[in-house]
N, C-alpha and C positions, 0 to 999 in steps of 0.2 A: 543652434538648431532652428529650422526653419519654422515661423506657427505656421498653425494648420488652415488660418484663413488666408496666406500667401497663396495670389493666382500662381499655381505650377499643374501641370500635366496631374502628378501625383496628386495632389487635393483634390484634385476636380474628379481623378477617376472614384473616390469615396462618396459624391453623390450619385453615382449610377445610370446605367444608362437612357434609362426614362428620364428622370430628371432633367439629366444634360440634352434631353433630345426637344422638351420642353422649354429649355430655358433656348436652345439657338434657334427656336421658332419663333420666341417672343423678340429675341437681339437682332433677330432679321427680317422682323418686318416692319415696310415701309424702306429697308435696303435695298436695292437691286441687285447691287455689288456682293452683297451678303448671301443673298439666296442663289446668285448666280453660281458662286463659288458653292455652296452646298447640292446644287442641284449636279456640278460636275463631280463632287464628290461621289454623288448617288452611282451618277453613271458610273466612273471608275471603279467604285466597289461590285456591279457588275461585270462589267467584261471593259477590256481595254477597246477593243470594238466598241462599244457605247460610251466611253470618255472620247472617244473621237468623231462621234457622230455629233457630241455635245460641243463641242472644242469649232470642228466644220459650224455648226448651225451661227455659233456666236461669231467666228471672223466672216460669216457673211450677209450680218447685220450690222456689223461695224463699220464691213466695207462698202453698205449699202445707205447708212445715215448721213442725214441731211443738215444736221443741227451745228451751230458753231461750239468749238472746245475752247473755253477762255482758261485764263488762269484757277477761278472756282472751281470746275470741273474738269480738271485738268488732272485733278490725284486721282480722284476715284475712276479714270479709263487706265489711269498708268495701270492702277490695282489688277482692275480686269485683265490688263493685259499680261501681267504678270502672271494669274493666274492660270490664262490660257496656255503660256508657254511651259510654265511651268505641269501642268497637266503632262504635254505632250513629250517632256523630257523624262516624269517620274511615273507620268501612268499607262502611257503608250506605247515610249521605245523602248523598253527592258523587254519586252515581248512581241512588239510588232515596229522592228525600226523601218520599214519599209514604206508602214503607215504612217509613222511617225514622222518620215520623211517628207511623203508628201504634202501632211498638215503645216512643216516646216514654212516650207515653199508658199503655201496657203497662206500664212500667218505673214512674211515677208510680202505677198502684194496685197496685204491690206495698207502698207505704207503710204503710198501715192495717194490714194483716195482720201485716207486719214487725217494727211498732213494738208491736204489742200481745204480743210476748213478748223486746222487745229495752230493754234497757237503757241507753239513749244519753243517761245524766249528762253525757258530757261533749261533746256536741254535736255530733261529727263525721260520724256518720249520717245527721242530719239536712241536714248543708252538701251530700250530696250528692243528696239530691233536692234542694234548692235548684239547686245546679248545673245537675241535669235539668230542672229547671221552666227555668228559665233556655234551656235549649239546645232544648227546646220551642218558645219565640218562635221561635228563631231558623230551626226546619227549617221553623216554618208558615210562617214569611215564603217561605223558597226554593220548600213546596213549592205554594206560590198556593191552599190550601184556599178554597173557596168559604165567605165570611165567616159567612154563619147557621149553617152545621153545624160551623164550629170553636164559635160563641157558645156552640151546644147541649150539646156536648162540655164546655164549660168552667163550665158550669151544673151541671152531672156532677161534672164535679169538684171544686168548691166546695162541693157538699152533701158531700163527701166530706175534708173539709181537716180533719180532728178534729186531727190533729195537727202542722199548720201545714206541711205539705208543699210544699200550696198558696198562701202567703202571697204578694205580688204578682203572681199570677195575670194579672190583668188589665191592669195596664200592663204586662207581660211580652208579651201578645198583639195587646196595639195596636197595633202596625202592623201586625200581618197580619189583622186585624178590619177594620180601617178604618172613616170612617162608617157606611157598613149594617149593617158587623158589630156596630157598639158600640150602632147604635140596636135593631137587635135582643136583644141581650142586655141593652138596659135594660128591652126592654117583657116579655120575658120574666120578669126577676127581678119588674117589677111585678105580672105575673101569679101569681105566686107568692105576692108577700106578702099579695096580693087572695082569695088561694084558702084555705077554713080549713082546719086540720090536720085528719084525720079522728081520730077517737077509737076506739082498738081495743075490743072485745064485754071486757068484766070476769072473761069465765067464763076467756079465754085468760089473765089473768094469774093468776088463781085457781088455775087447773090446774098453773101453775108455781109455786108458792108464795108470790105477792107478795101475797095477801088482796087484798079487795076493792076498795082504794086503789089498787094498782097501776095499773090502766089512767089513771086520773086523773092519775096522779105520770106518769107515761110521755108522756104526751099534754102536761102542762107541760113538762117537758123539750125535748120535740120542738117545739114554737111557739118555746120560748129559742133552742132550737139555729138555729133557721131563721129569726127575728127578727135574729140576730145575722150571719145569714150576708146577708140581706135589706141592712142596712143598710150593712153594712162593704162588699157590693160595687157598693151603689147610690155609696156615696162614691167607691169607685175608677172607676166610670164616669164619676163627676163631674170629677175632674179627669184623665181621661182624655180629655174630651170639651170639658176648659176652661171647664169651665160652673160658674163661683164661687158662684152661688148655689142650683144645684142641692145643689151640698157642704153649704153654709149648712143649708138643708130637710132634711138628714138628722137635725139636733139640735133638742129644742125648747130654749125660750127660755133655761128655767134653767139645763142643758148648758150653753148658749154662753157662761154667766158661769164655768165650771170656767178656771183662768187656762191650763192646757196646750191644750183647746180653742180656745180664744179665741185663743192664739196659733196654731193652724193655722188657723185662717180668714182673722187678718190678715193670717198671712205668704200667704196663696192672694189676697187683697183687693188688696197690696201688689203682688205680682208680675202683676196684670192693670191694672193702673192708679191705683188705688182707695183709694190710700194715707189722705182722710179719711175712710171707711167703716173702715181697716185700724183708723185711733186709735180710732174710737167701740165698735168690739171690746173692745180692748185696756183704754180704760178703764170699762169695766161691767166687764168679771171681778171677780170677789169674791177678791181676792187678803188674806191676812192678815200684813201686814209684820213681827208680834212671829214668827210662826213660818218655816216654811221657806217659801223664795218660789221657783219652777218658774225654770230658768236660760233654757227656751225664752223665758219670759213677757218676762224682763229682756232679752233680744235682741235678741226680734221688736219692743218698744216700741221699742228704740232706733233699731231700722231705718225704723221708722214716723217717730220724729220727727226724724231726720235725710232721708226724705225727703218732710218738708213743712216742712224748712228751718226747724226749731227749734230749730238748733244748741245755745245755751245753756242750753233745758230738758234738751237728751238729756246735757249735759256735767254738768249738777248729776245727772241719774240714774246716770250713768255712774260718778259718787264714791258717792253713795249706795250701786248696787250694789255697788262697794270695798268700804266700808264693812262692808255686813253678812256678805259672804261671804269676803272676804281673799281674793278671788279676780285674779289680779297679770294679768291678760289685759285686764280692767277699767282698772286702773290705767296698763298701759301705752297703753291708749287714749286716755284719760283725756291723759297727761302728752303725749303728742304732738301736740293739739292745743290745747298752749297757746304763748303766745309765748315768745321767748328768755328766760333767765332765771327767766322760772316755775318752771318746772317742776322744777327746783332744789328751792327753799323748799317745790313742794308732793309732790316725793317725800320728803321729809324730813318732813313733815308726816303722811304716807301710815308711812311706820317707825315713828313715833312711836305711832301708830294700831293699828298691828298690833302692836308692843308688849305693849301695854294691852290687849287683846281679853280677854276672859273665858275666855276658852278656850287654852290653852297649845298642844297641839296644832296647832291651823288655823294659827294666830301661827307656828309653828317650817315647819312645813309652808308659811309665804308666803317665809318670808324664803330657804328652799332652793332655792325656784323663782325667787324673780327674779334671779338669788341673791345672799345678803348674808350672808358665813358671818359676819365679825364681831359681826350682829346675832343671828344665831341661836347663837354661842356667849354672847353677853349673856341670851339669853332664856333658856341651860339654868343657866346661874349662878343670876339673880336666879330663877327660878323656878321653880329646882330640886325643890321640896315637890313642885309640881302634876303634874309627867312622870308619866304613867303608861307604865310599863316593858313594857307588853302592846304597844304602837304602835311596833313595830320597825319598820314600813315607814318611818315617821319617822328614828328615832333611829338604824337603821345608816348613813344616807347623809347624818346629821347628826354622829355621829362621823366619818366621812370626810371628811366638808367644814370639820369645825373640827380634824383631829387637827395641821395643820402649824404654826399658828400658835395655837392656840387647844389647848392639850392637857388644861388641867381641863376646858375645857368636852366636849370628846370623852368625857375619862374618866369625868364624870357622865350622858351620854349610856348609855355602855356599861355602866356600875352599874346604872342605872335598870335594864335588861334582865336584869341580871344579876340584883339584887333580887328581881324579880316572877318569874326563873326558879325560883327556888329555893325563894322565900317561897310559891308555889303550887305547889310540886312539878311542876312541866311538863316528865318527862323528857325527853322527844323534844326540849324543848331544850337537854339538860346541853350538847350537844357546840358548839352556838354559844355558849351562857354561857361554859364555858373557854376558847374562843379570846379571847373578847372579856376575860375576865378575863389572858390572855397578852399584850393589847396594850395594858391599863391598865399593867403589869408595863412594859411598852417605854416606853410615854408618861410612867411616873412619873418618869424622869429627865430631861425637860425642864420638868417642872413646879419652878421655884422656889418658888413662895409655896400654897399648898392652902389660903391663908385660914381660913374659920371649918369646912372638910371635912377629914377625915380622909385623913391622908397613905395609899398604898398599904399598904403593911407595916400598920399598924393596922386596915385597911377588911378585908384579909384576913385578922388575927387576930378580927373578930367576925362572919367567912362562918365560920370553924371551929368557933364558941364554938355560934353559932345551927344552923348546916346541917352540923354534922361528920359526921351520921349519914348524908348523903347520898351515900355509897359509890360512888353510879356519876355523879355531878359530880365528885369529887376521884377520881378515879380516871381522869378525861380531863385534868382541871385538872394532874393531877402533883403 
């Protein structure tokens, strides 16, 4: 049973509403963020009409602010803006989705403005116009917009998607588009791409300082921008509309040979019926087997020849792709559709392989995923020279997975790291080097034999000889 001083919903309503009405005056102030949100509260407890006069006031302050958004103040706008939307999806559209609508639209072109003095490295600004685009489909559907003036609208806002605000726009809107809507917004964009850019007077970039070029450089830009917006949303109409080879006609020939192309058109060929149109895709790409091969490519082939019932070829590609990528998702495919007892000899066969790869990393990295710690404690012994000690994502969960049975090979793992910590100076890691040099200290006592490597006690009299000077490593190490 819950105590009664537990923050829940239920405890708090036992102090009352005075109380509680006192205490979020005191928690909000000096907030903005705090009283912002309680102020929209107020309005929504009166009319949805006044959570959206509330809702309007604040996106066009936001889109009117001058201030730079760094990482510090970067949560408390996301907050806000959370709040905003979320208003407009819980407190306005259950009753007015038509207002709700428009505040939608409102809230999507605060983006441009926002983003051009906001800092969002780390993406969470941006998830929430996603989100809003997203809850856009959803009021137009409730609020039954008549389909050509939503098309209109979303033609607006695609010329305006600089910074991807916009991105699924249009199958976002398809259902509340419907046929007319989607054939109007195709003949639209065609009019568009039909129509030329105009070219602005020279004298107006001159007067701004761009010389003569400007207007030129300007006017290139703008046909890109609009070329690019032309195409990417004639495609989304396309398979909006199911129409495979409308998609097809947005690429010319040579395009369709890029192998990640070529694998979205198969897989669009494949799921309308079309699976031998899907292979004749598949095989024109100009794919180059000595360098990196696209994992869509190796996918969507397989899908293709499993369905037109080419079992054996897709089974030989299916080791092939093994083969060059050590990728164990292959392999397990691979071994499952073989008979009894195969599969045996040809996972053993597949260990042997990844073994031997050229590359040590991908090799130690297969065998932790499928997993096979004994092989991956074989692979840091025999080849131990190649570890580079930089690839921790590797080698911590490769000493963890070899330190019970396997404790040199952990302990060369955790060297490895240790090594390159200190051999490059990378302070920020002294403090993971020491621990990991405290649990070679714990593992050296299960180690009977250290073979042709250096017992502990020695490994760490020639870290002192080489890195003694390094003060703030032994100073964590002890």
């Amino acid at each position: 049973m819950a105590s009664k001083t537990t923050l829940n919903a239920k405890n708090l309503e036992t102090l009352g509403a005075a109380r509680l009405a006192n205490l979020l005056i005191e928690i909000s102030t000096g907030s903005a963020v705090a009283k912002r949100r309680l102020r929209l509260e107020l309005a929504g407890a009166q009319s949805p009409k006044e959570a959206g006069r509330e809702v309007s006031k604040r996106l066009t302050s936001i889109a009117r602010a001058r201030s730079f958004v760094n990482w510090q103040n970067r949560k408390p706008l996301v907050t806000d803006l959370q709040s905003q939307l979320r208003a407009i999806k819980e407190q306005i559209a259950p009753t007015d989705p038509t207002e709700a609508l428009a505040l939608a639209w409102r809230f999507m072109q605060v983006a441009t403005p926002l983003f051009e003095r906001c800092d969002d490295s780390s993406g969470i600004v941006i998830e929430v116009f996603h989100d809003a685009c997203a809850l856009l489909g959803e009021i137009a559907l409730s609020a039954g917009s008549p389909p050509e003036s939503l098309a209109d609208a979303a033609i607006d806002a695609l010329r305006d998607n600089g910074y991807g605000q916009y991105d699924g726009l249009i199958a976002i809107l398809t259902p509340a588009l419907g046929e007319d809507g989607l054939a109007h917004l195709k003949q639209r964009i065609e009019a568009i791409a039909a129509t030329p850019v105009p070219v602005s007077p020279k004298s107006e970039w001159e007067a701004v300082g761009y010389g003569s070029g400007g207007a030129t450089y300007a006017h290139q830009m703008e046909e890109r921008s609009r070329q690019s917006m032309v195409e990417m949303a004639l495609k989304d109409i396309a398979d909006a509309m199911g129409d495979v080879d409308a998609f097809i006609a947005q690429y010319d020939a040579r395009t369709r040979k890029v192998p990640q192309i070529a694998a979205e058109i198969a897989a669009r060929l494949l799921a309308s019926g079309r699976a031998g149109d899907a292979l004749g895709f598949i095989e024109r790409a100009e794919v180059d087997n000595d360098r990196w091969v696209p994992r869509e490519w190796q996918d969507t082939r397989l899908e293709v020849l499993e369905a037109l019932d080419r079992k054996e070829e897709a089974q030989a590609f299916r080791w092939s792709c093994f083969e060059s990528t050590l990728n164990s998702e292959y392999l397990r495919d691979f071994l499952k559709r073989l008979p009894d007892f195969e599969d045996i000899e040809a996972e053993e066969r597949a260990m042997d392989h990844a073994a031997a790869h050229s590359r040590v990393t991908p090799a130690l990295g297969f065998f932790l995923d499928w997993p096979s710690p004994d092989r991956a404690a074989r692979l840091l012994i025999d080849r131990h020279a190649e570890i580079n000690g930089d690839h921790y994502e590797f080698l911590v969960p490769a000493a963890e997975a070899t330190s019970e049975r396997h404790p040199l090979a952990a302990t060369l793992a955790l060297r490895a790291m240790i090594d390159f910590t200190l051999s490059k100076a990378r302070s920020k890691r002294y403090g993971y080097a020491a621990q990991h040099l405290a649990t070679c200290a714990e593992l050296a006592g299960r180690i009977e034999d250290y073979g042709t490597f250096e017992p502990h006690a020695t490994y760490v009299t020639r870290l002192k000889l080489e890195h003694g000077r390094k003060s703030g490593f032994w100073g964590l190490a002890g």
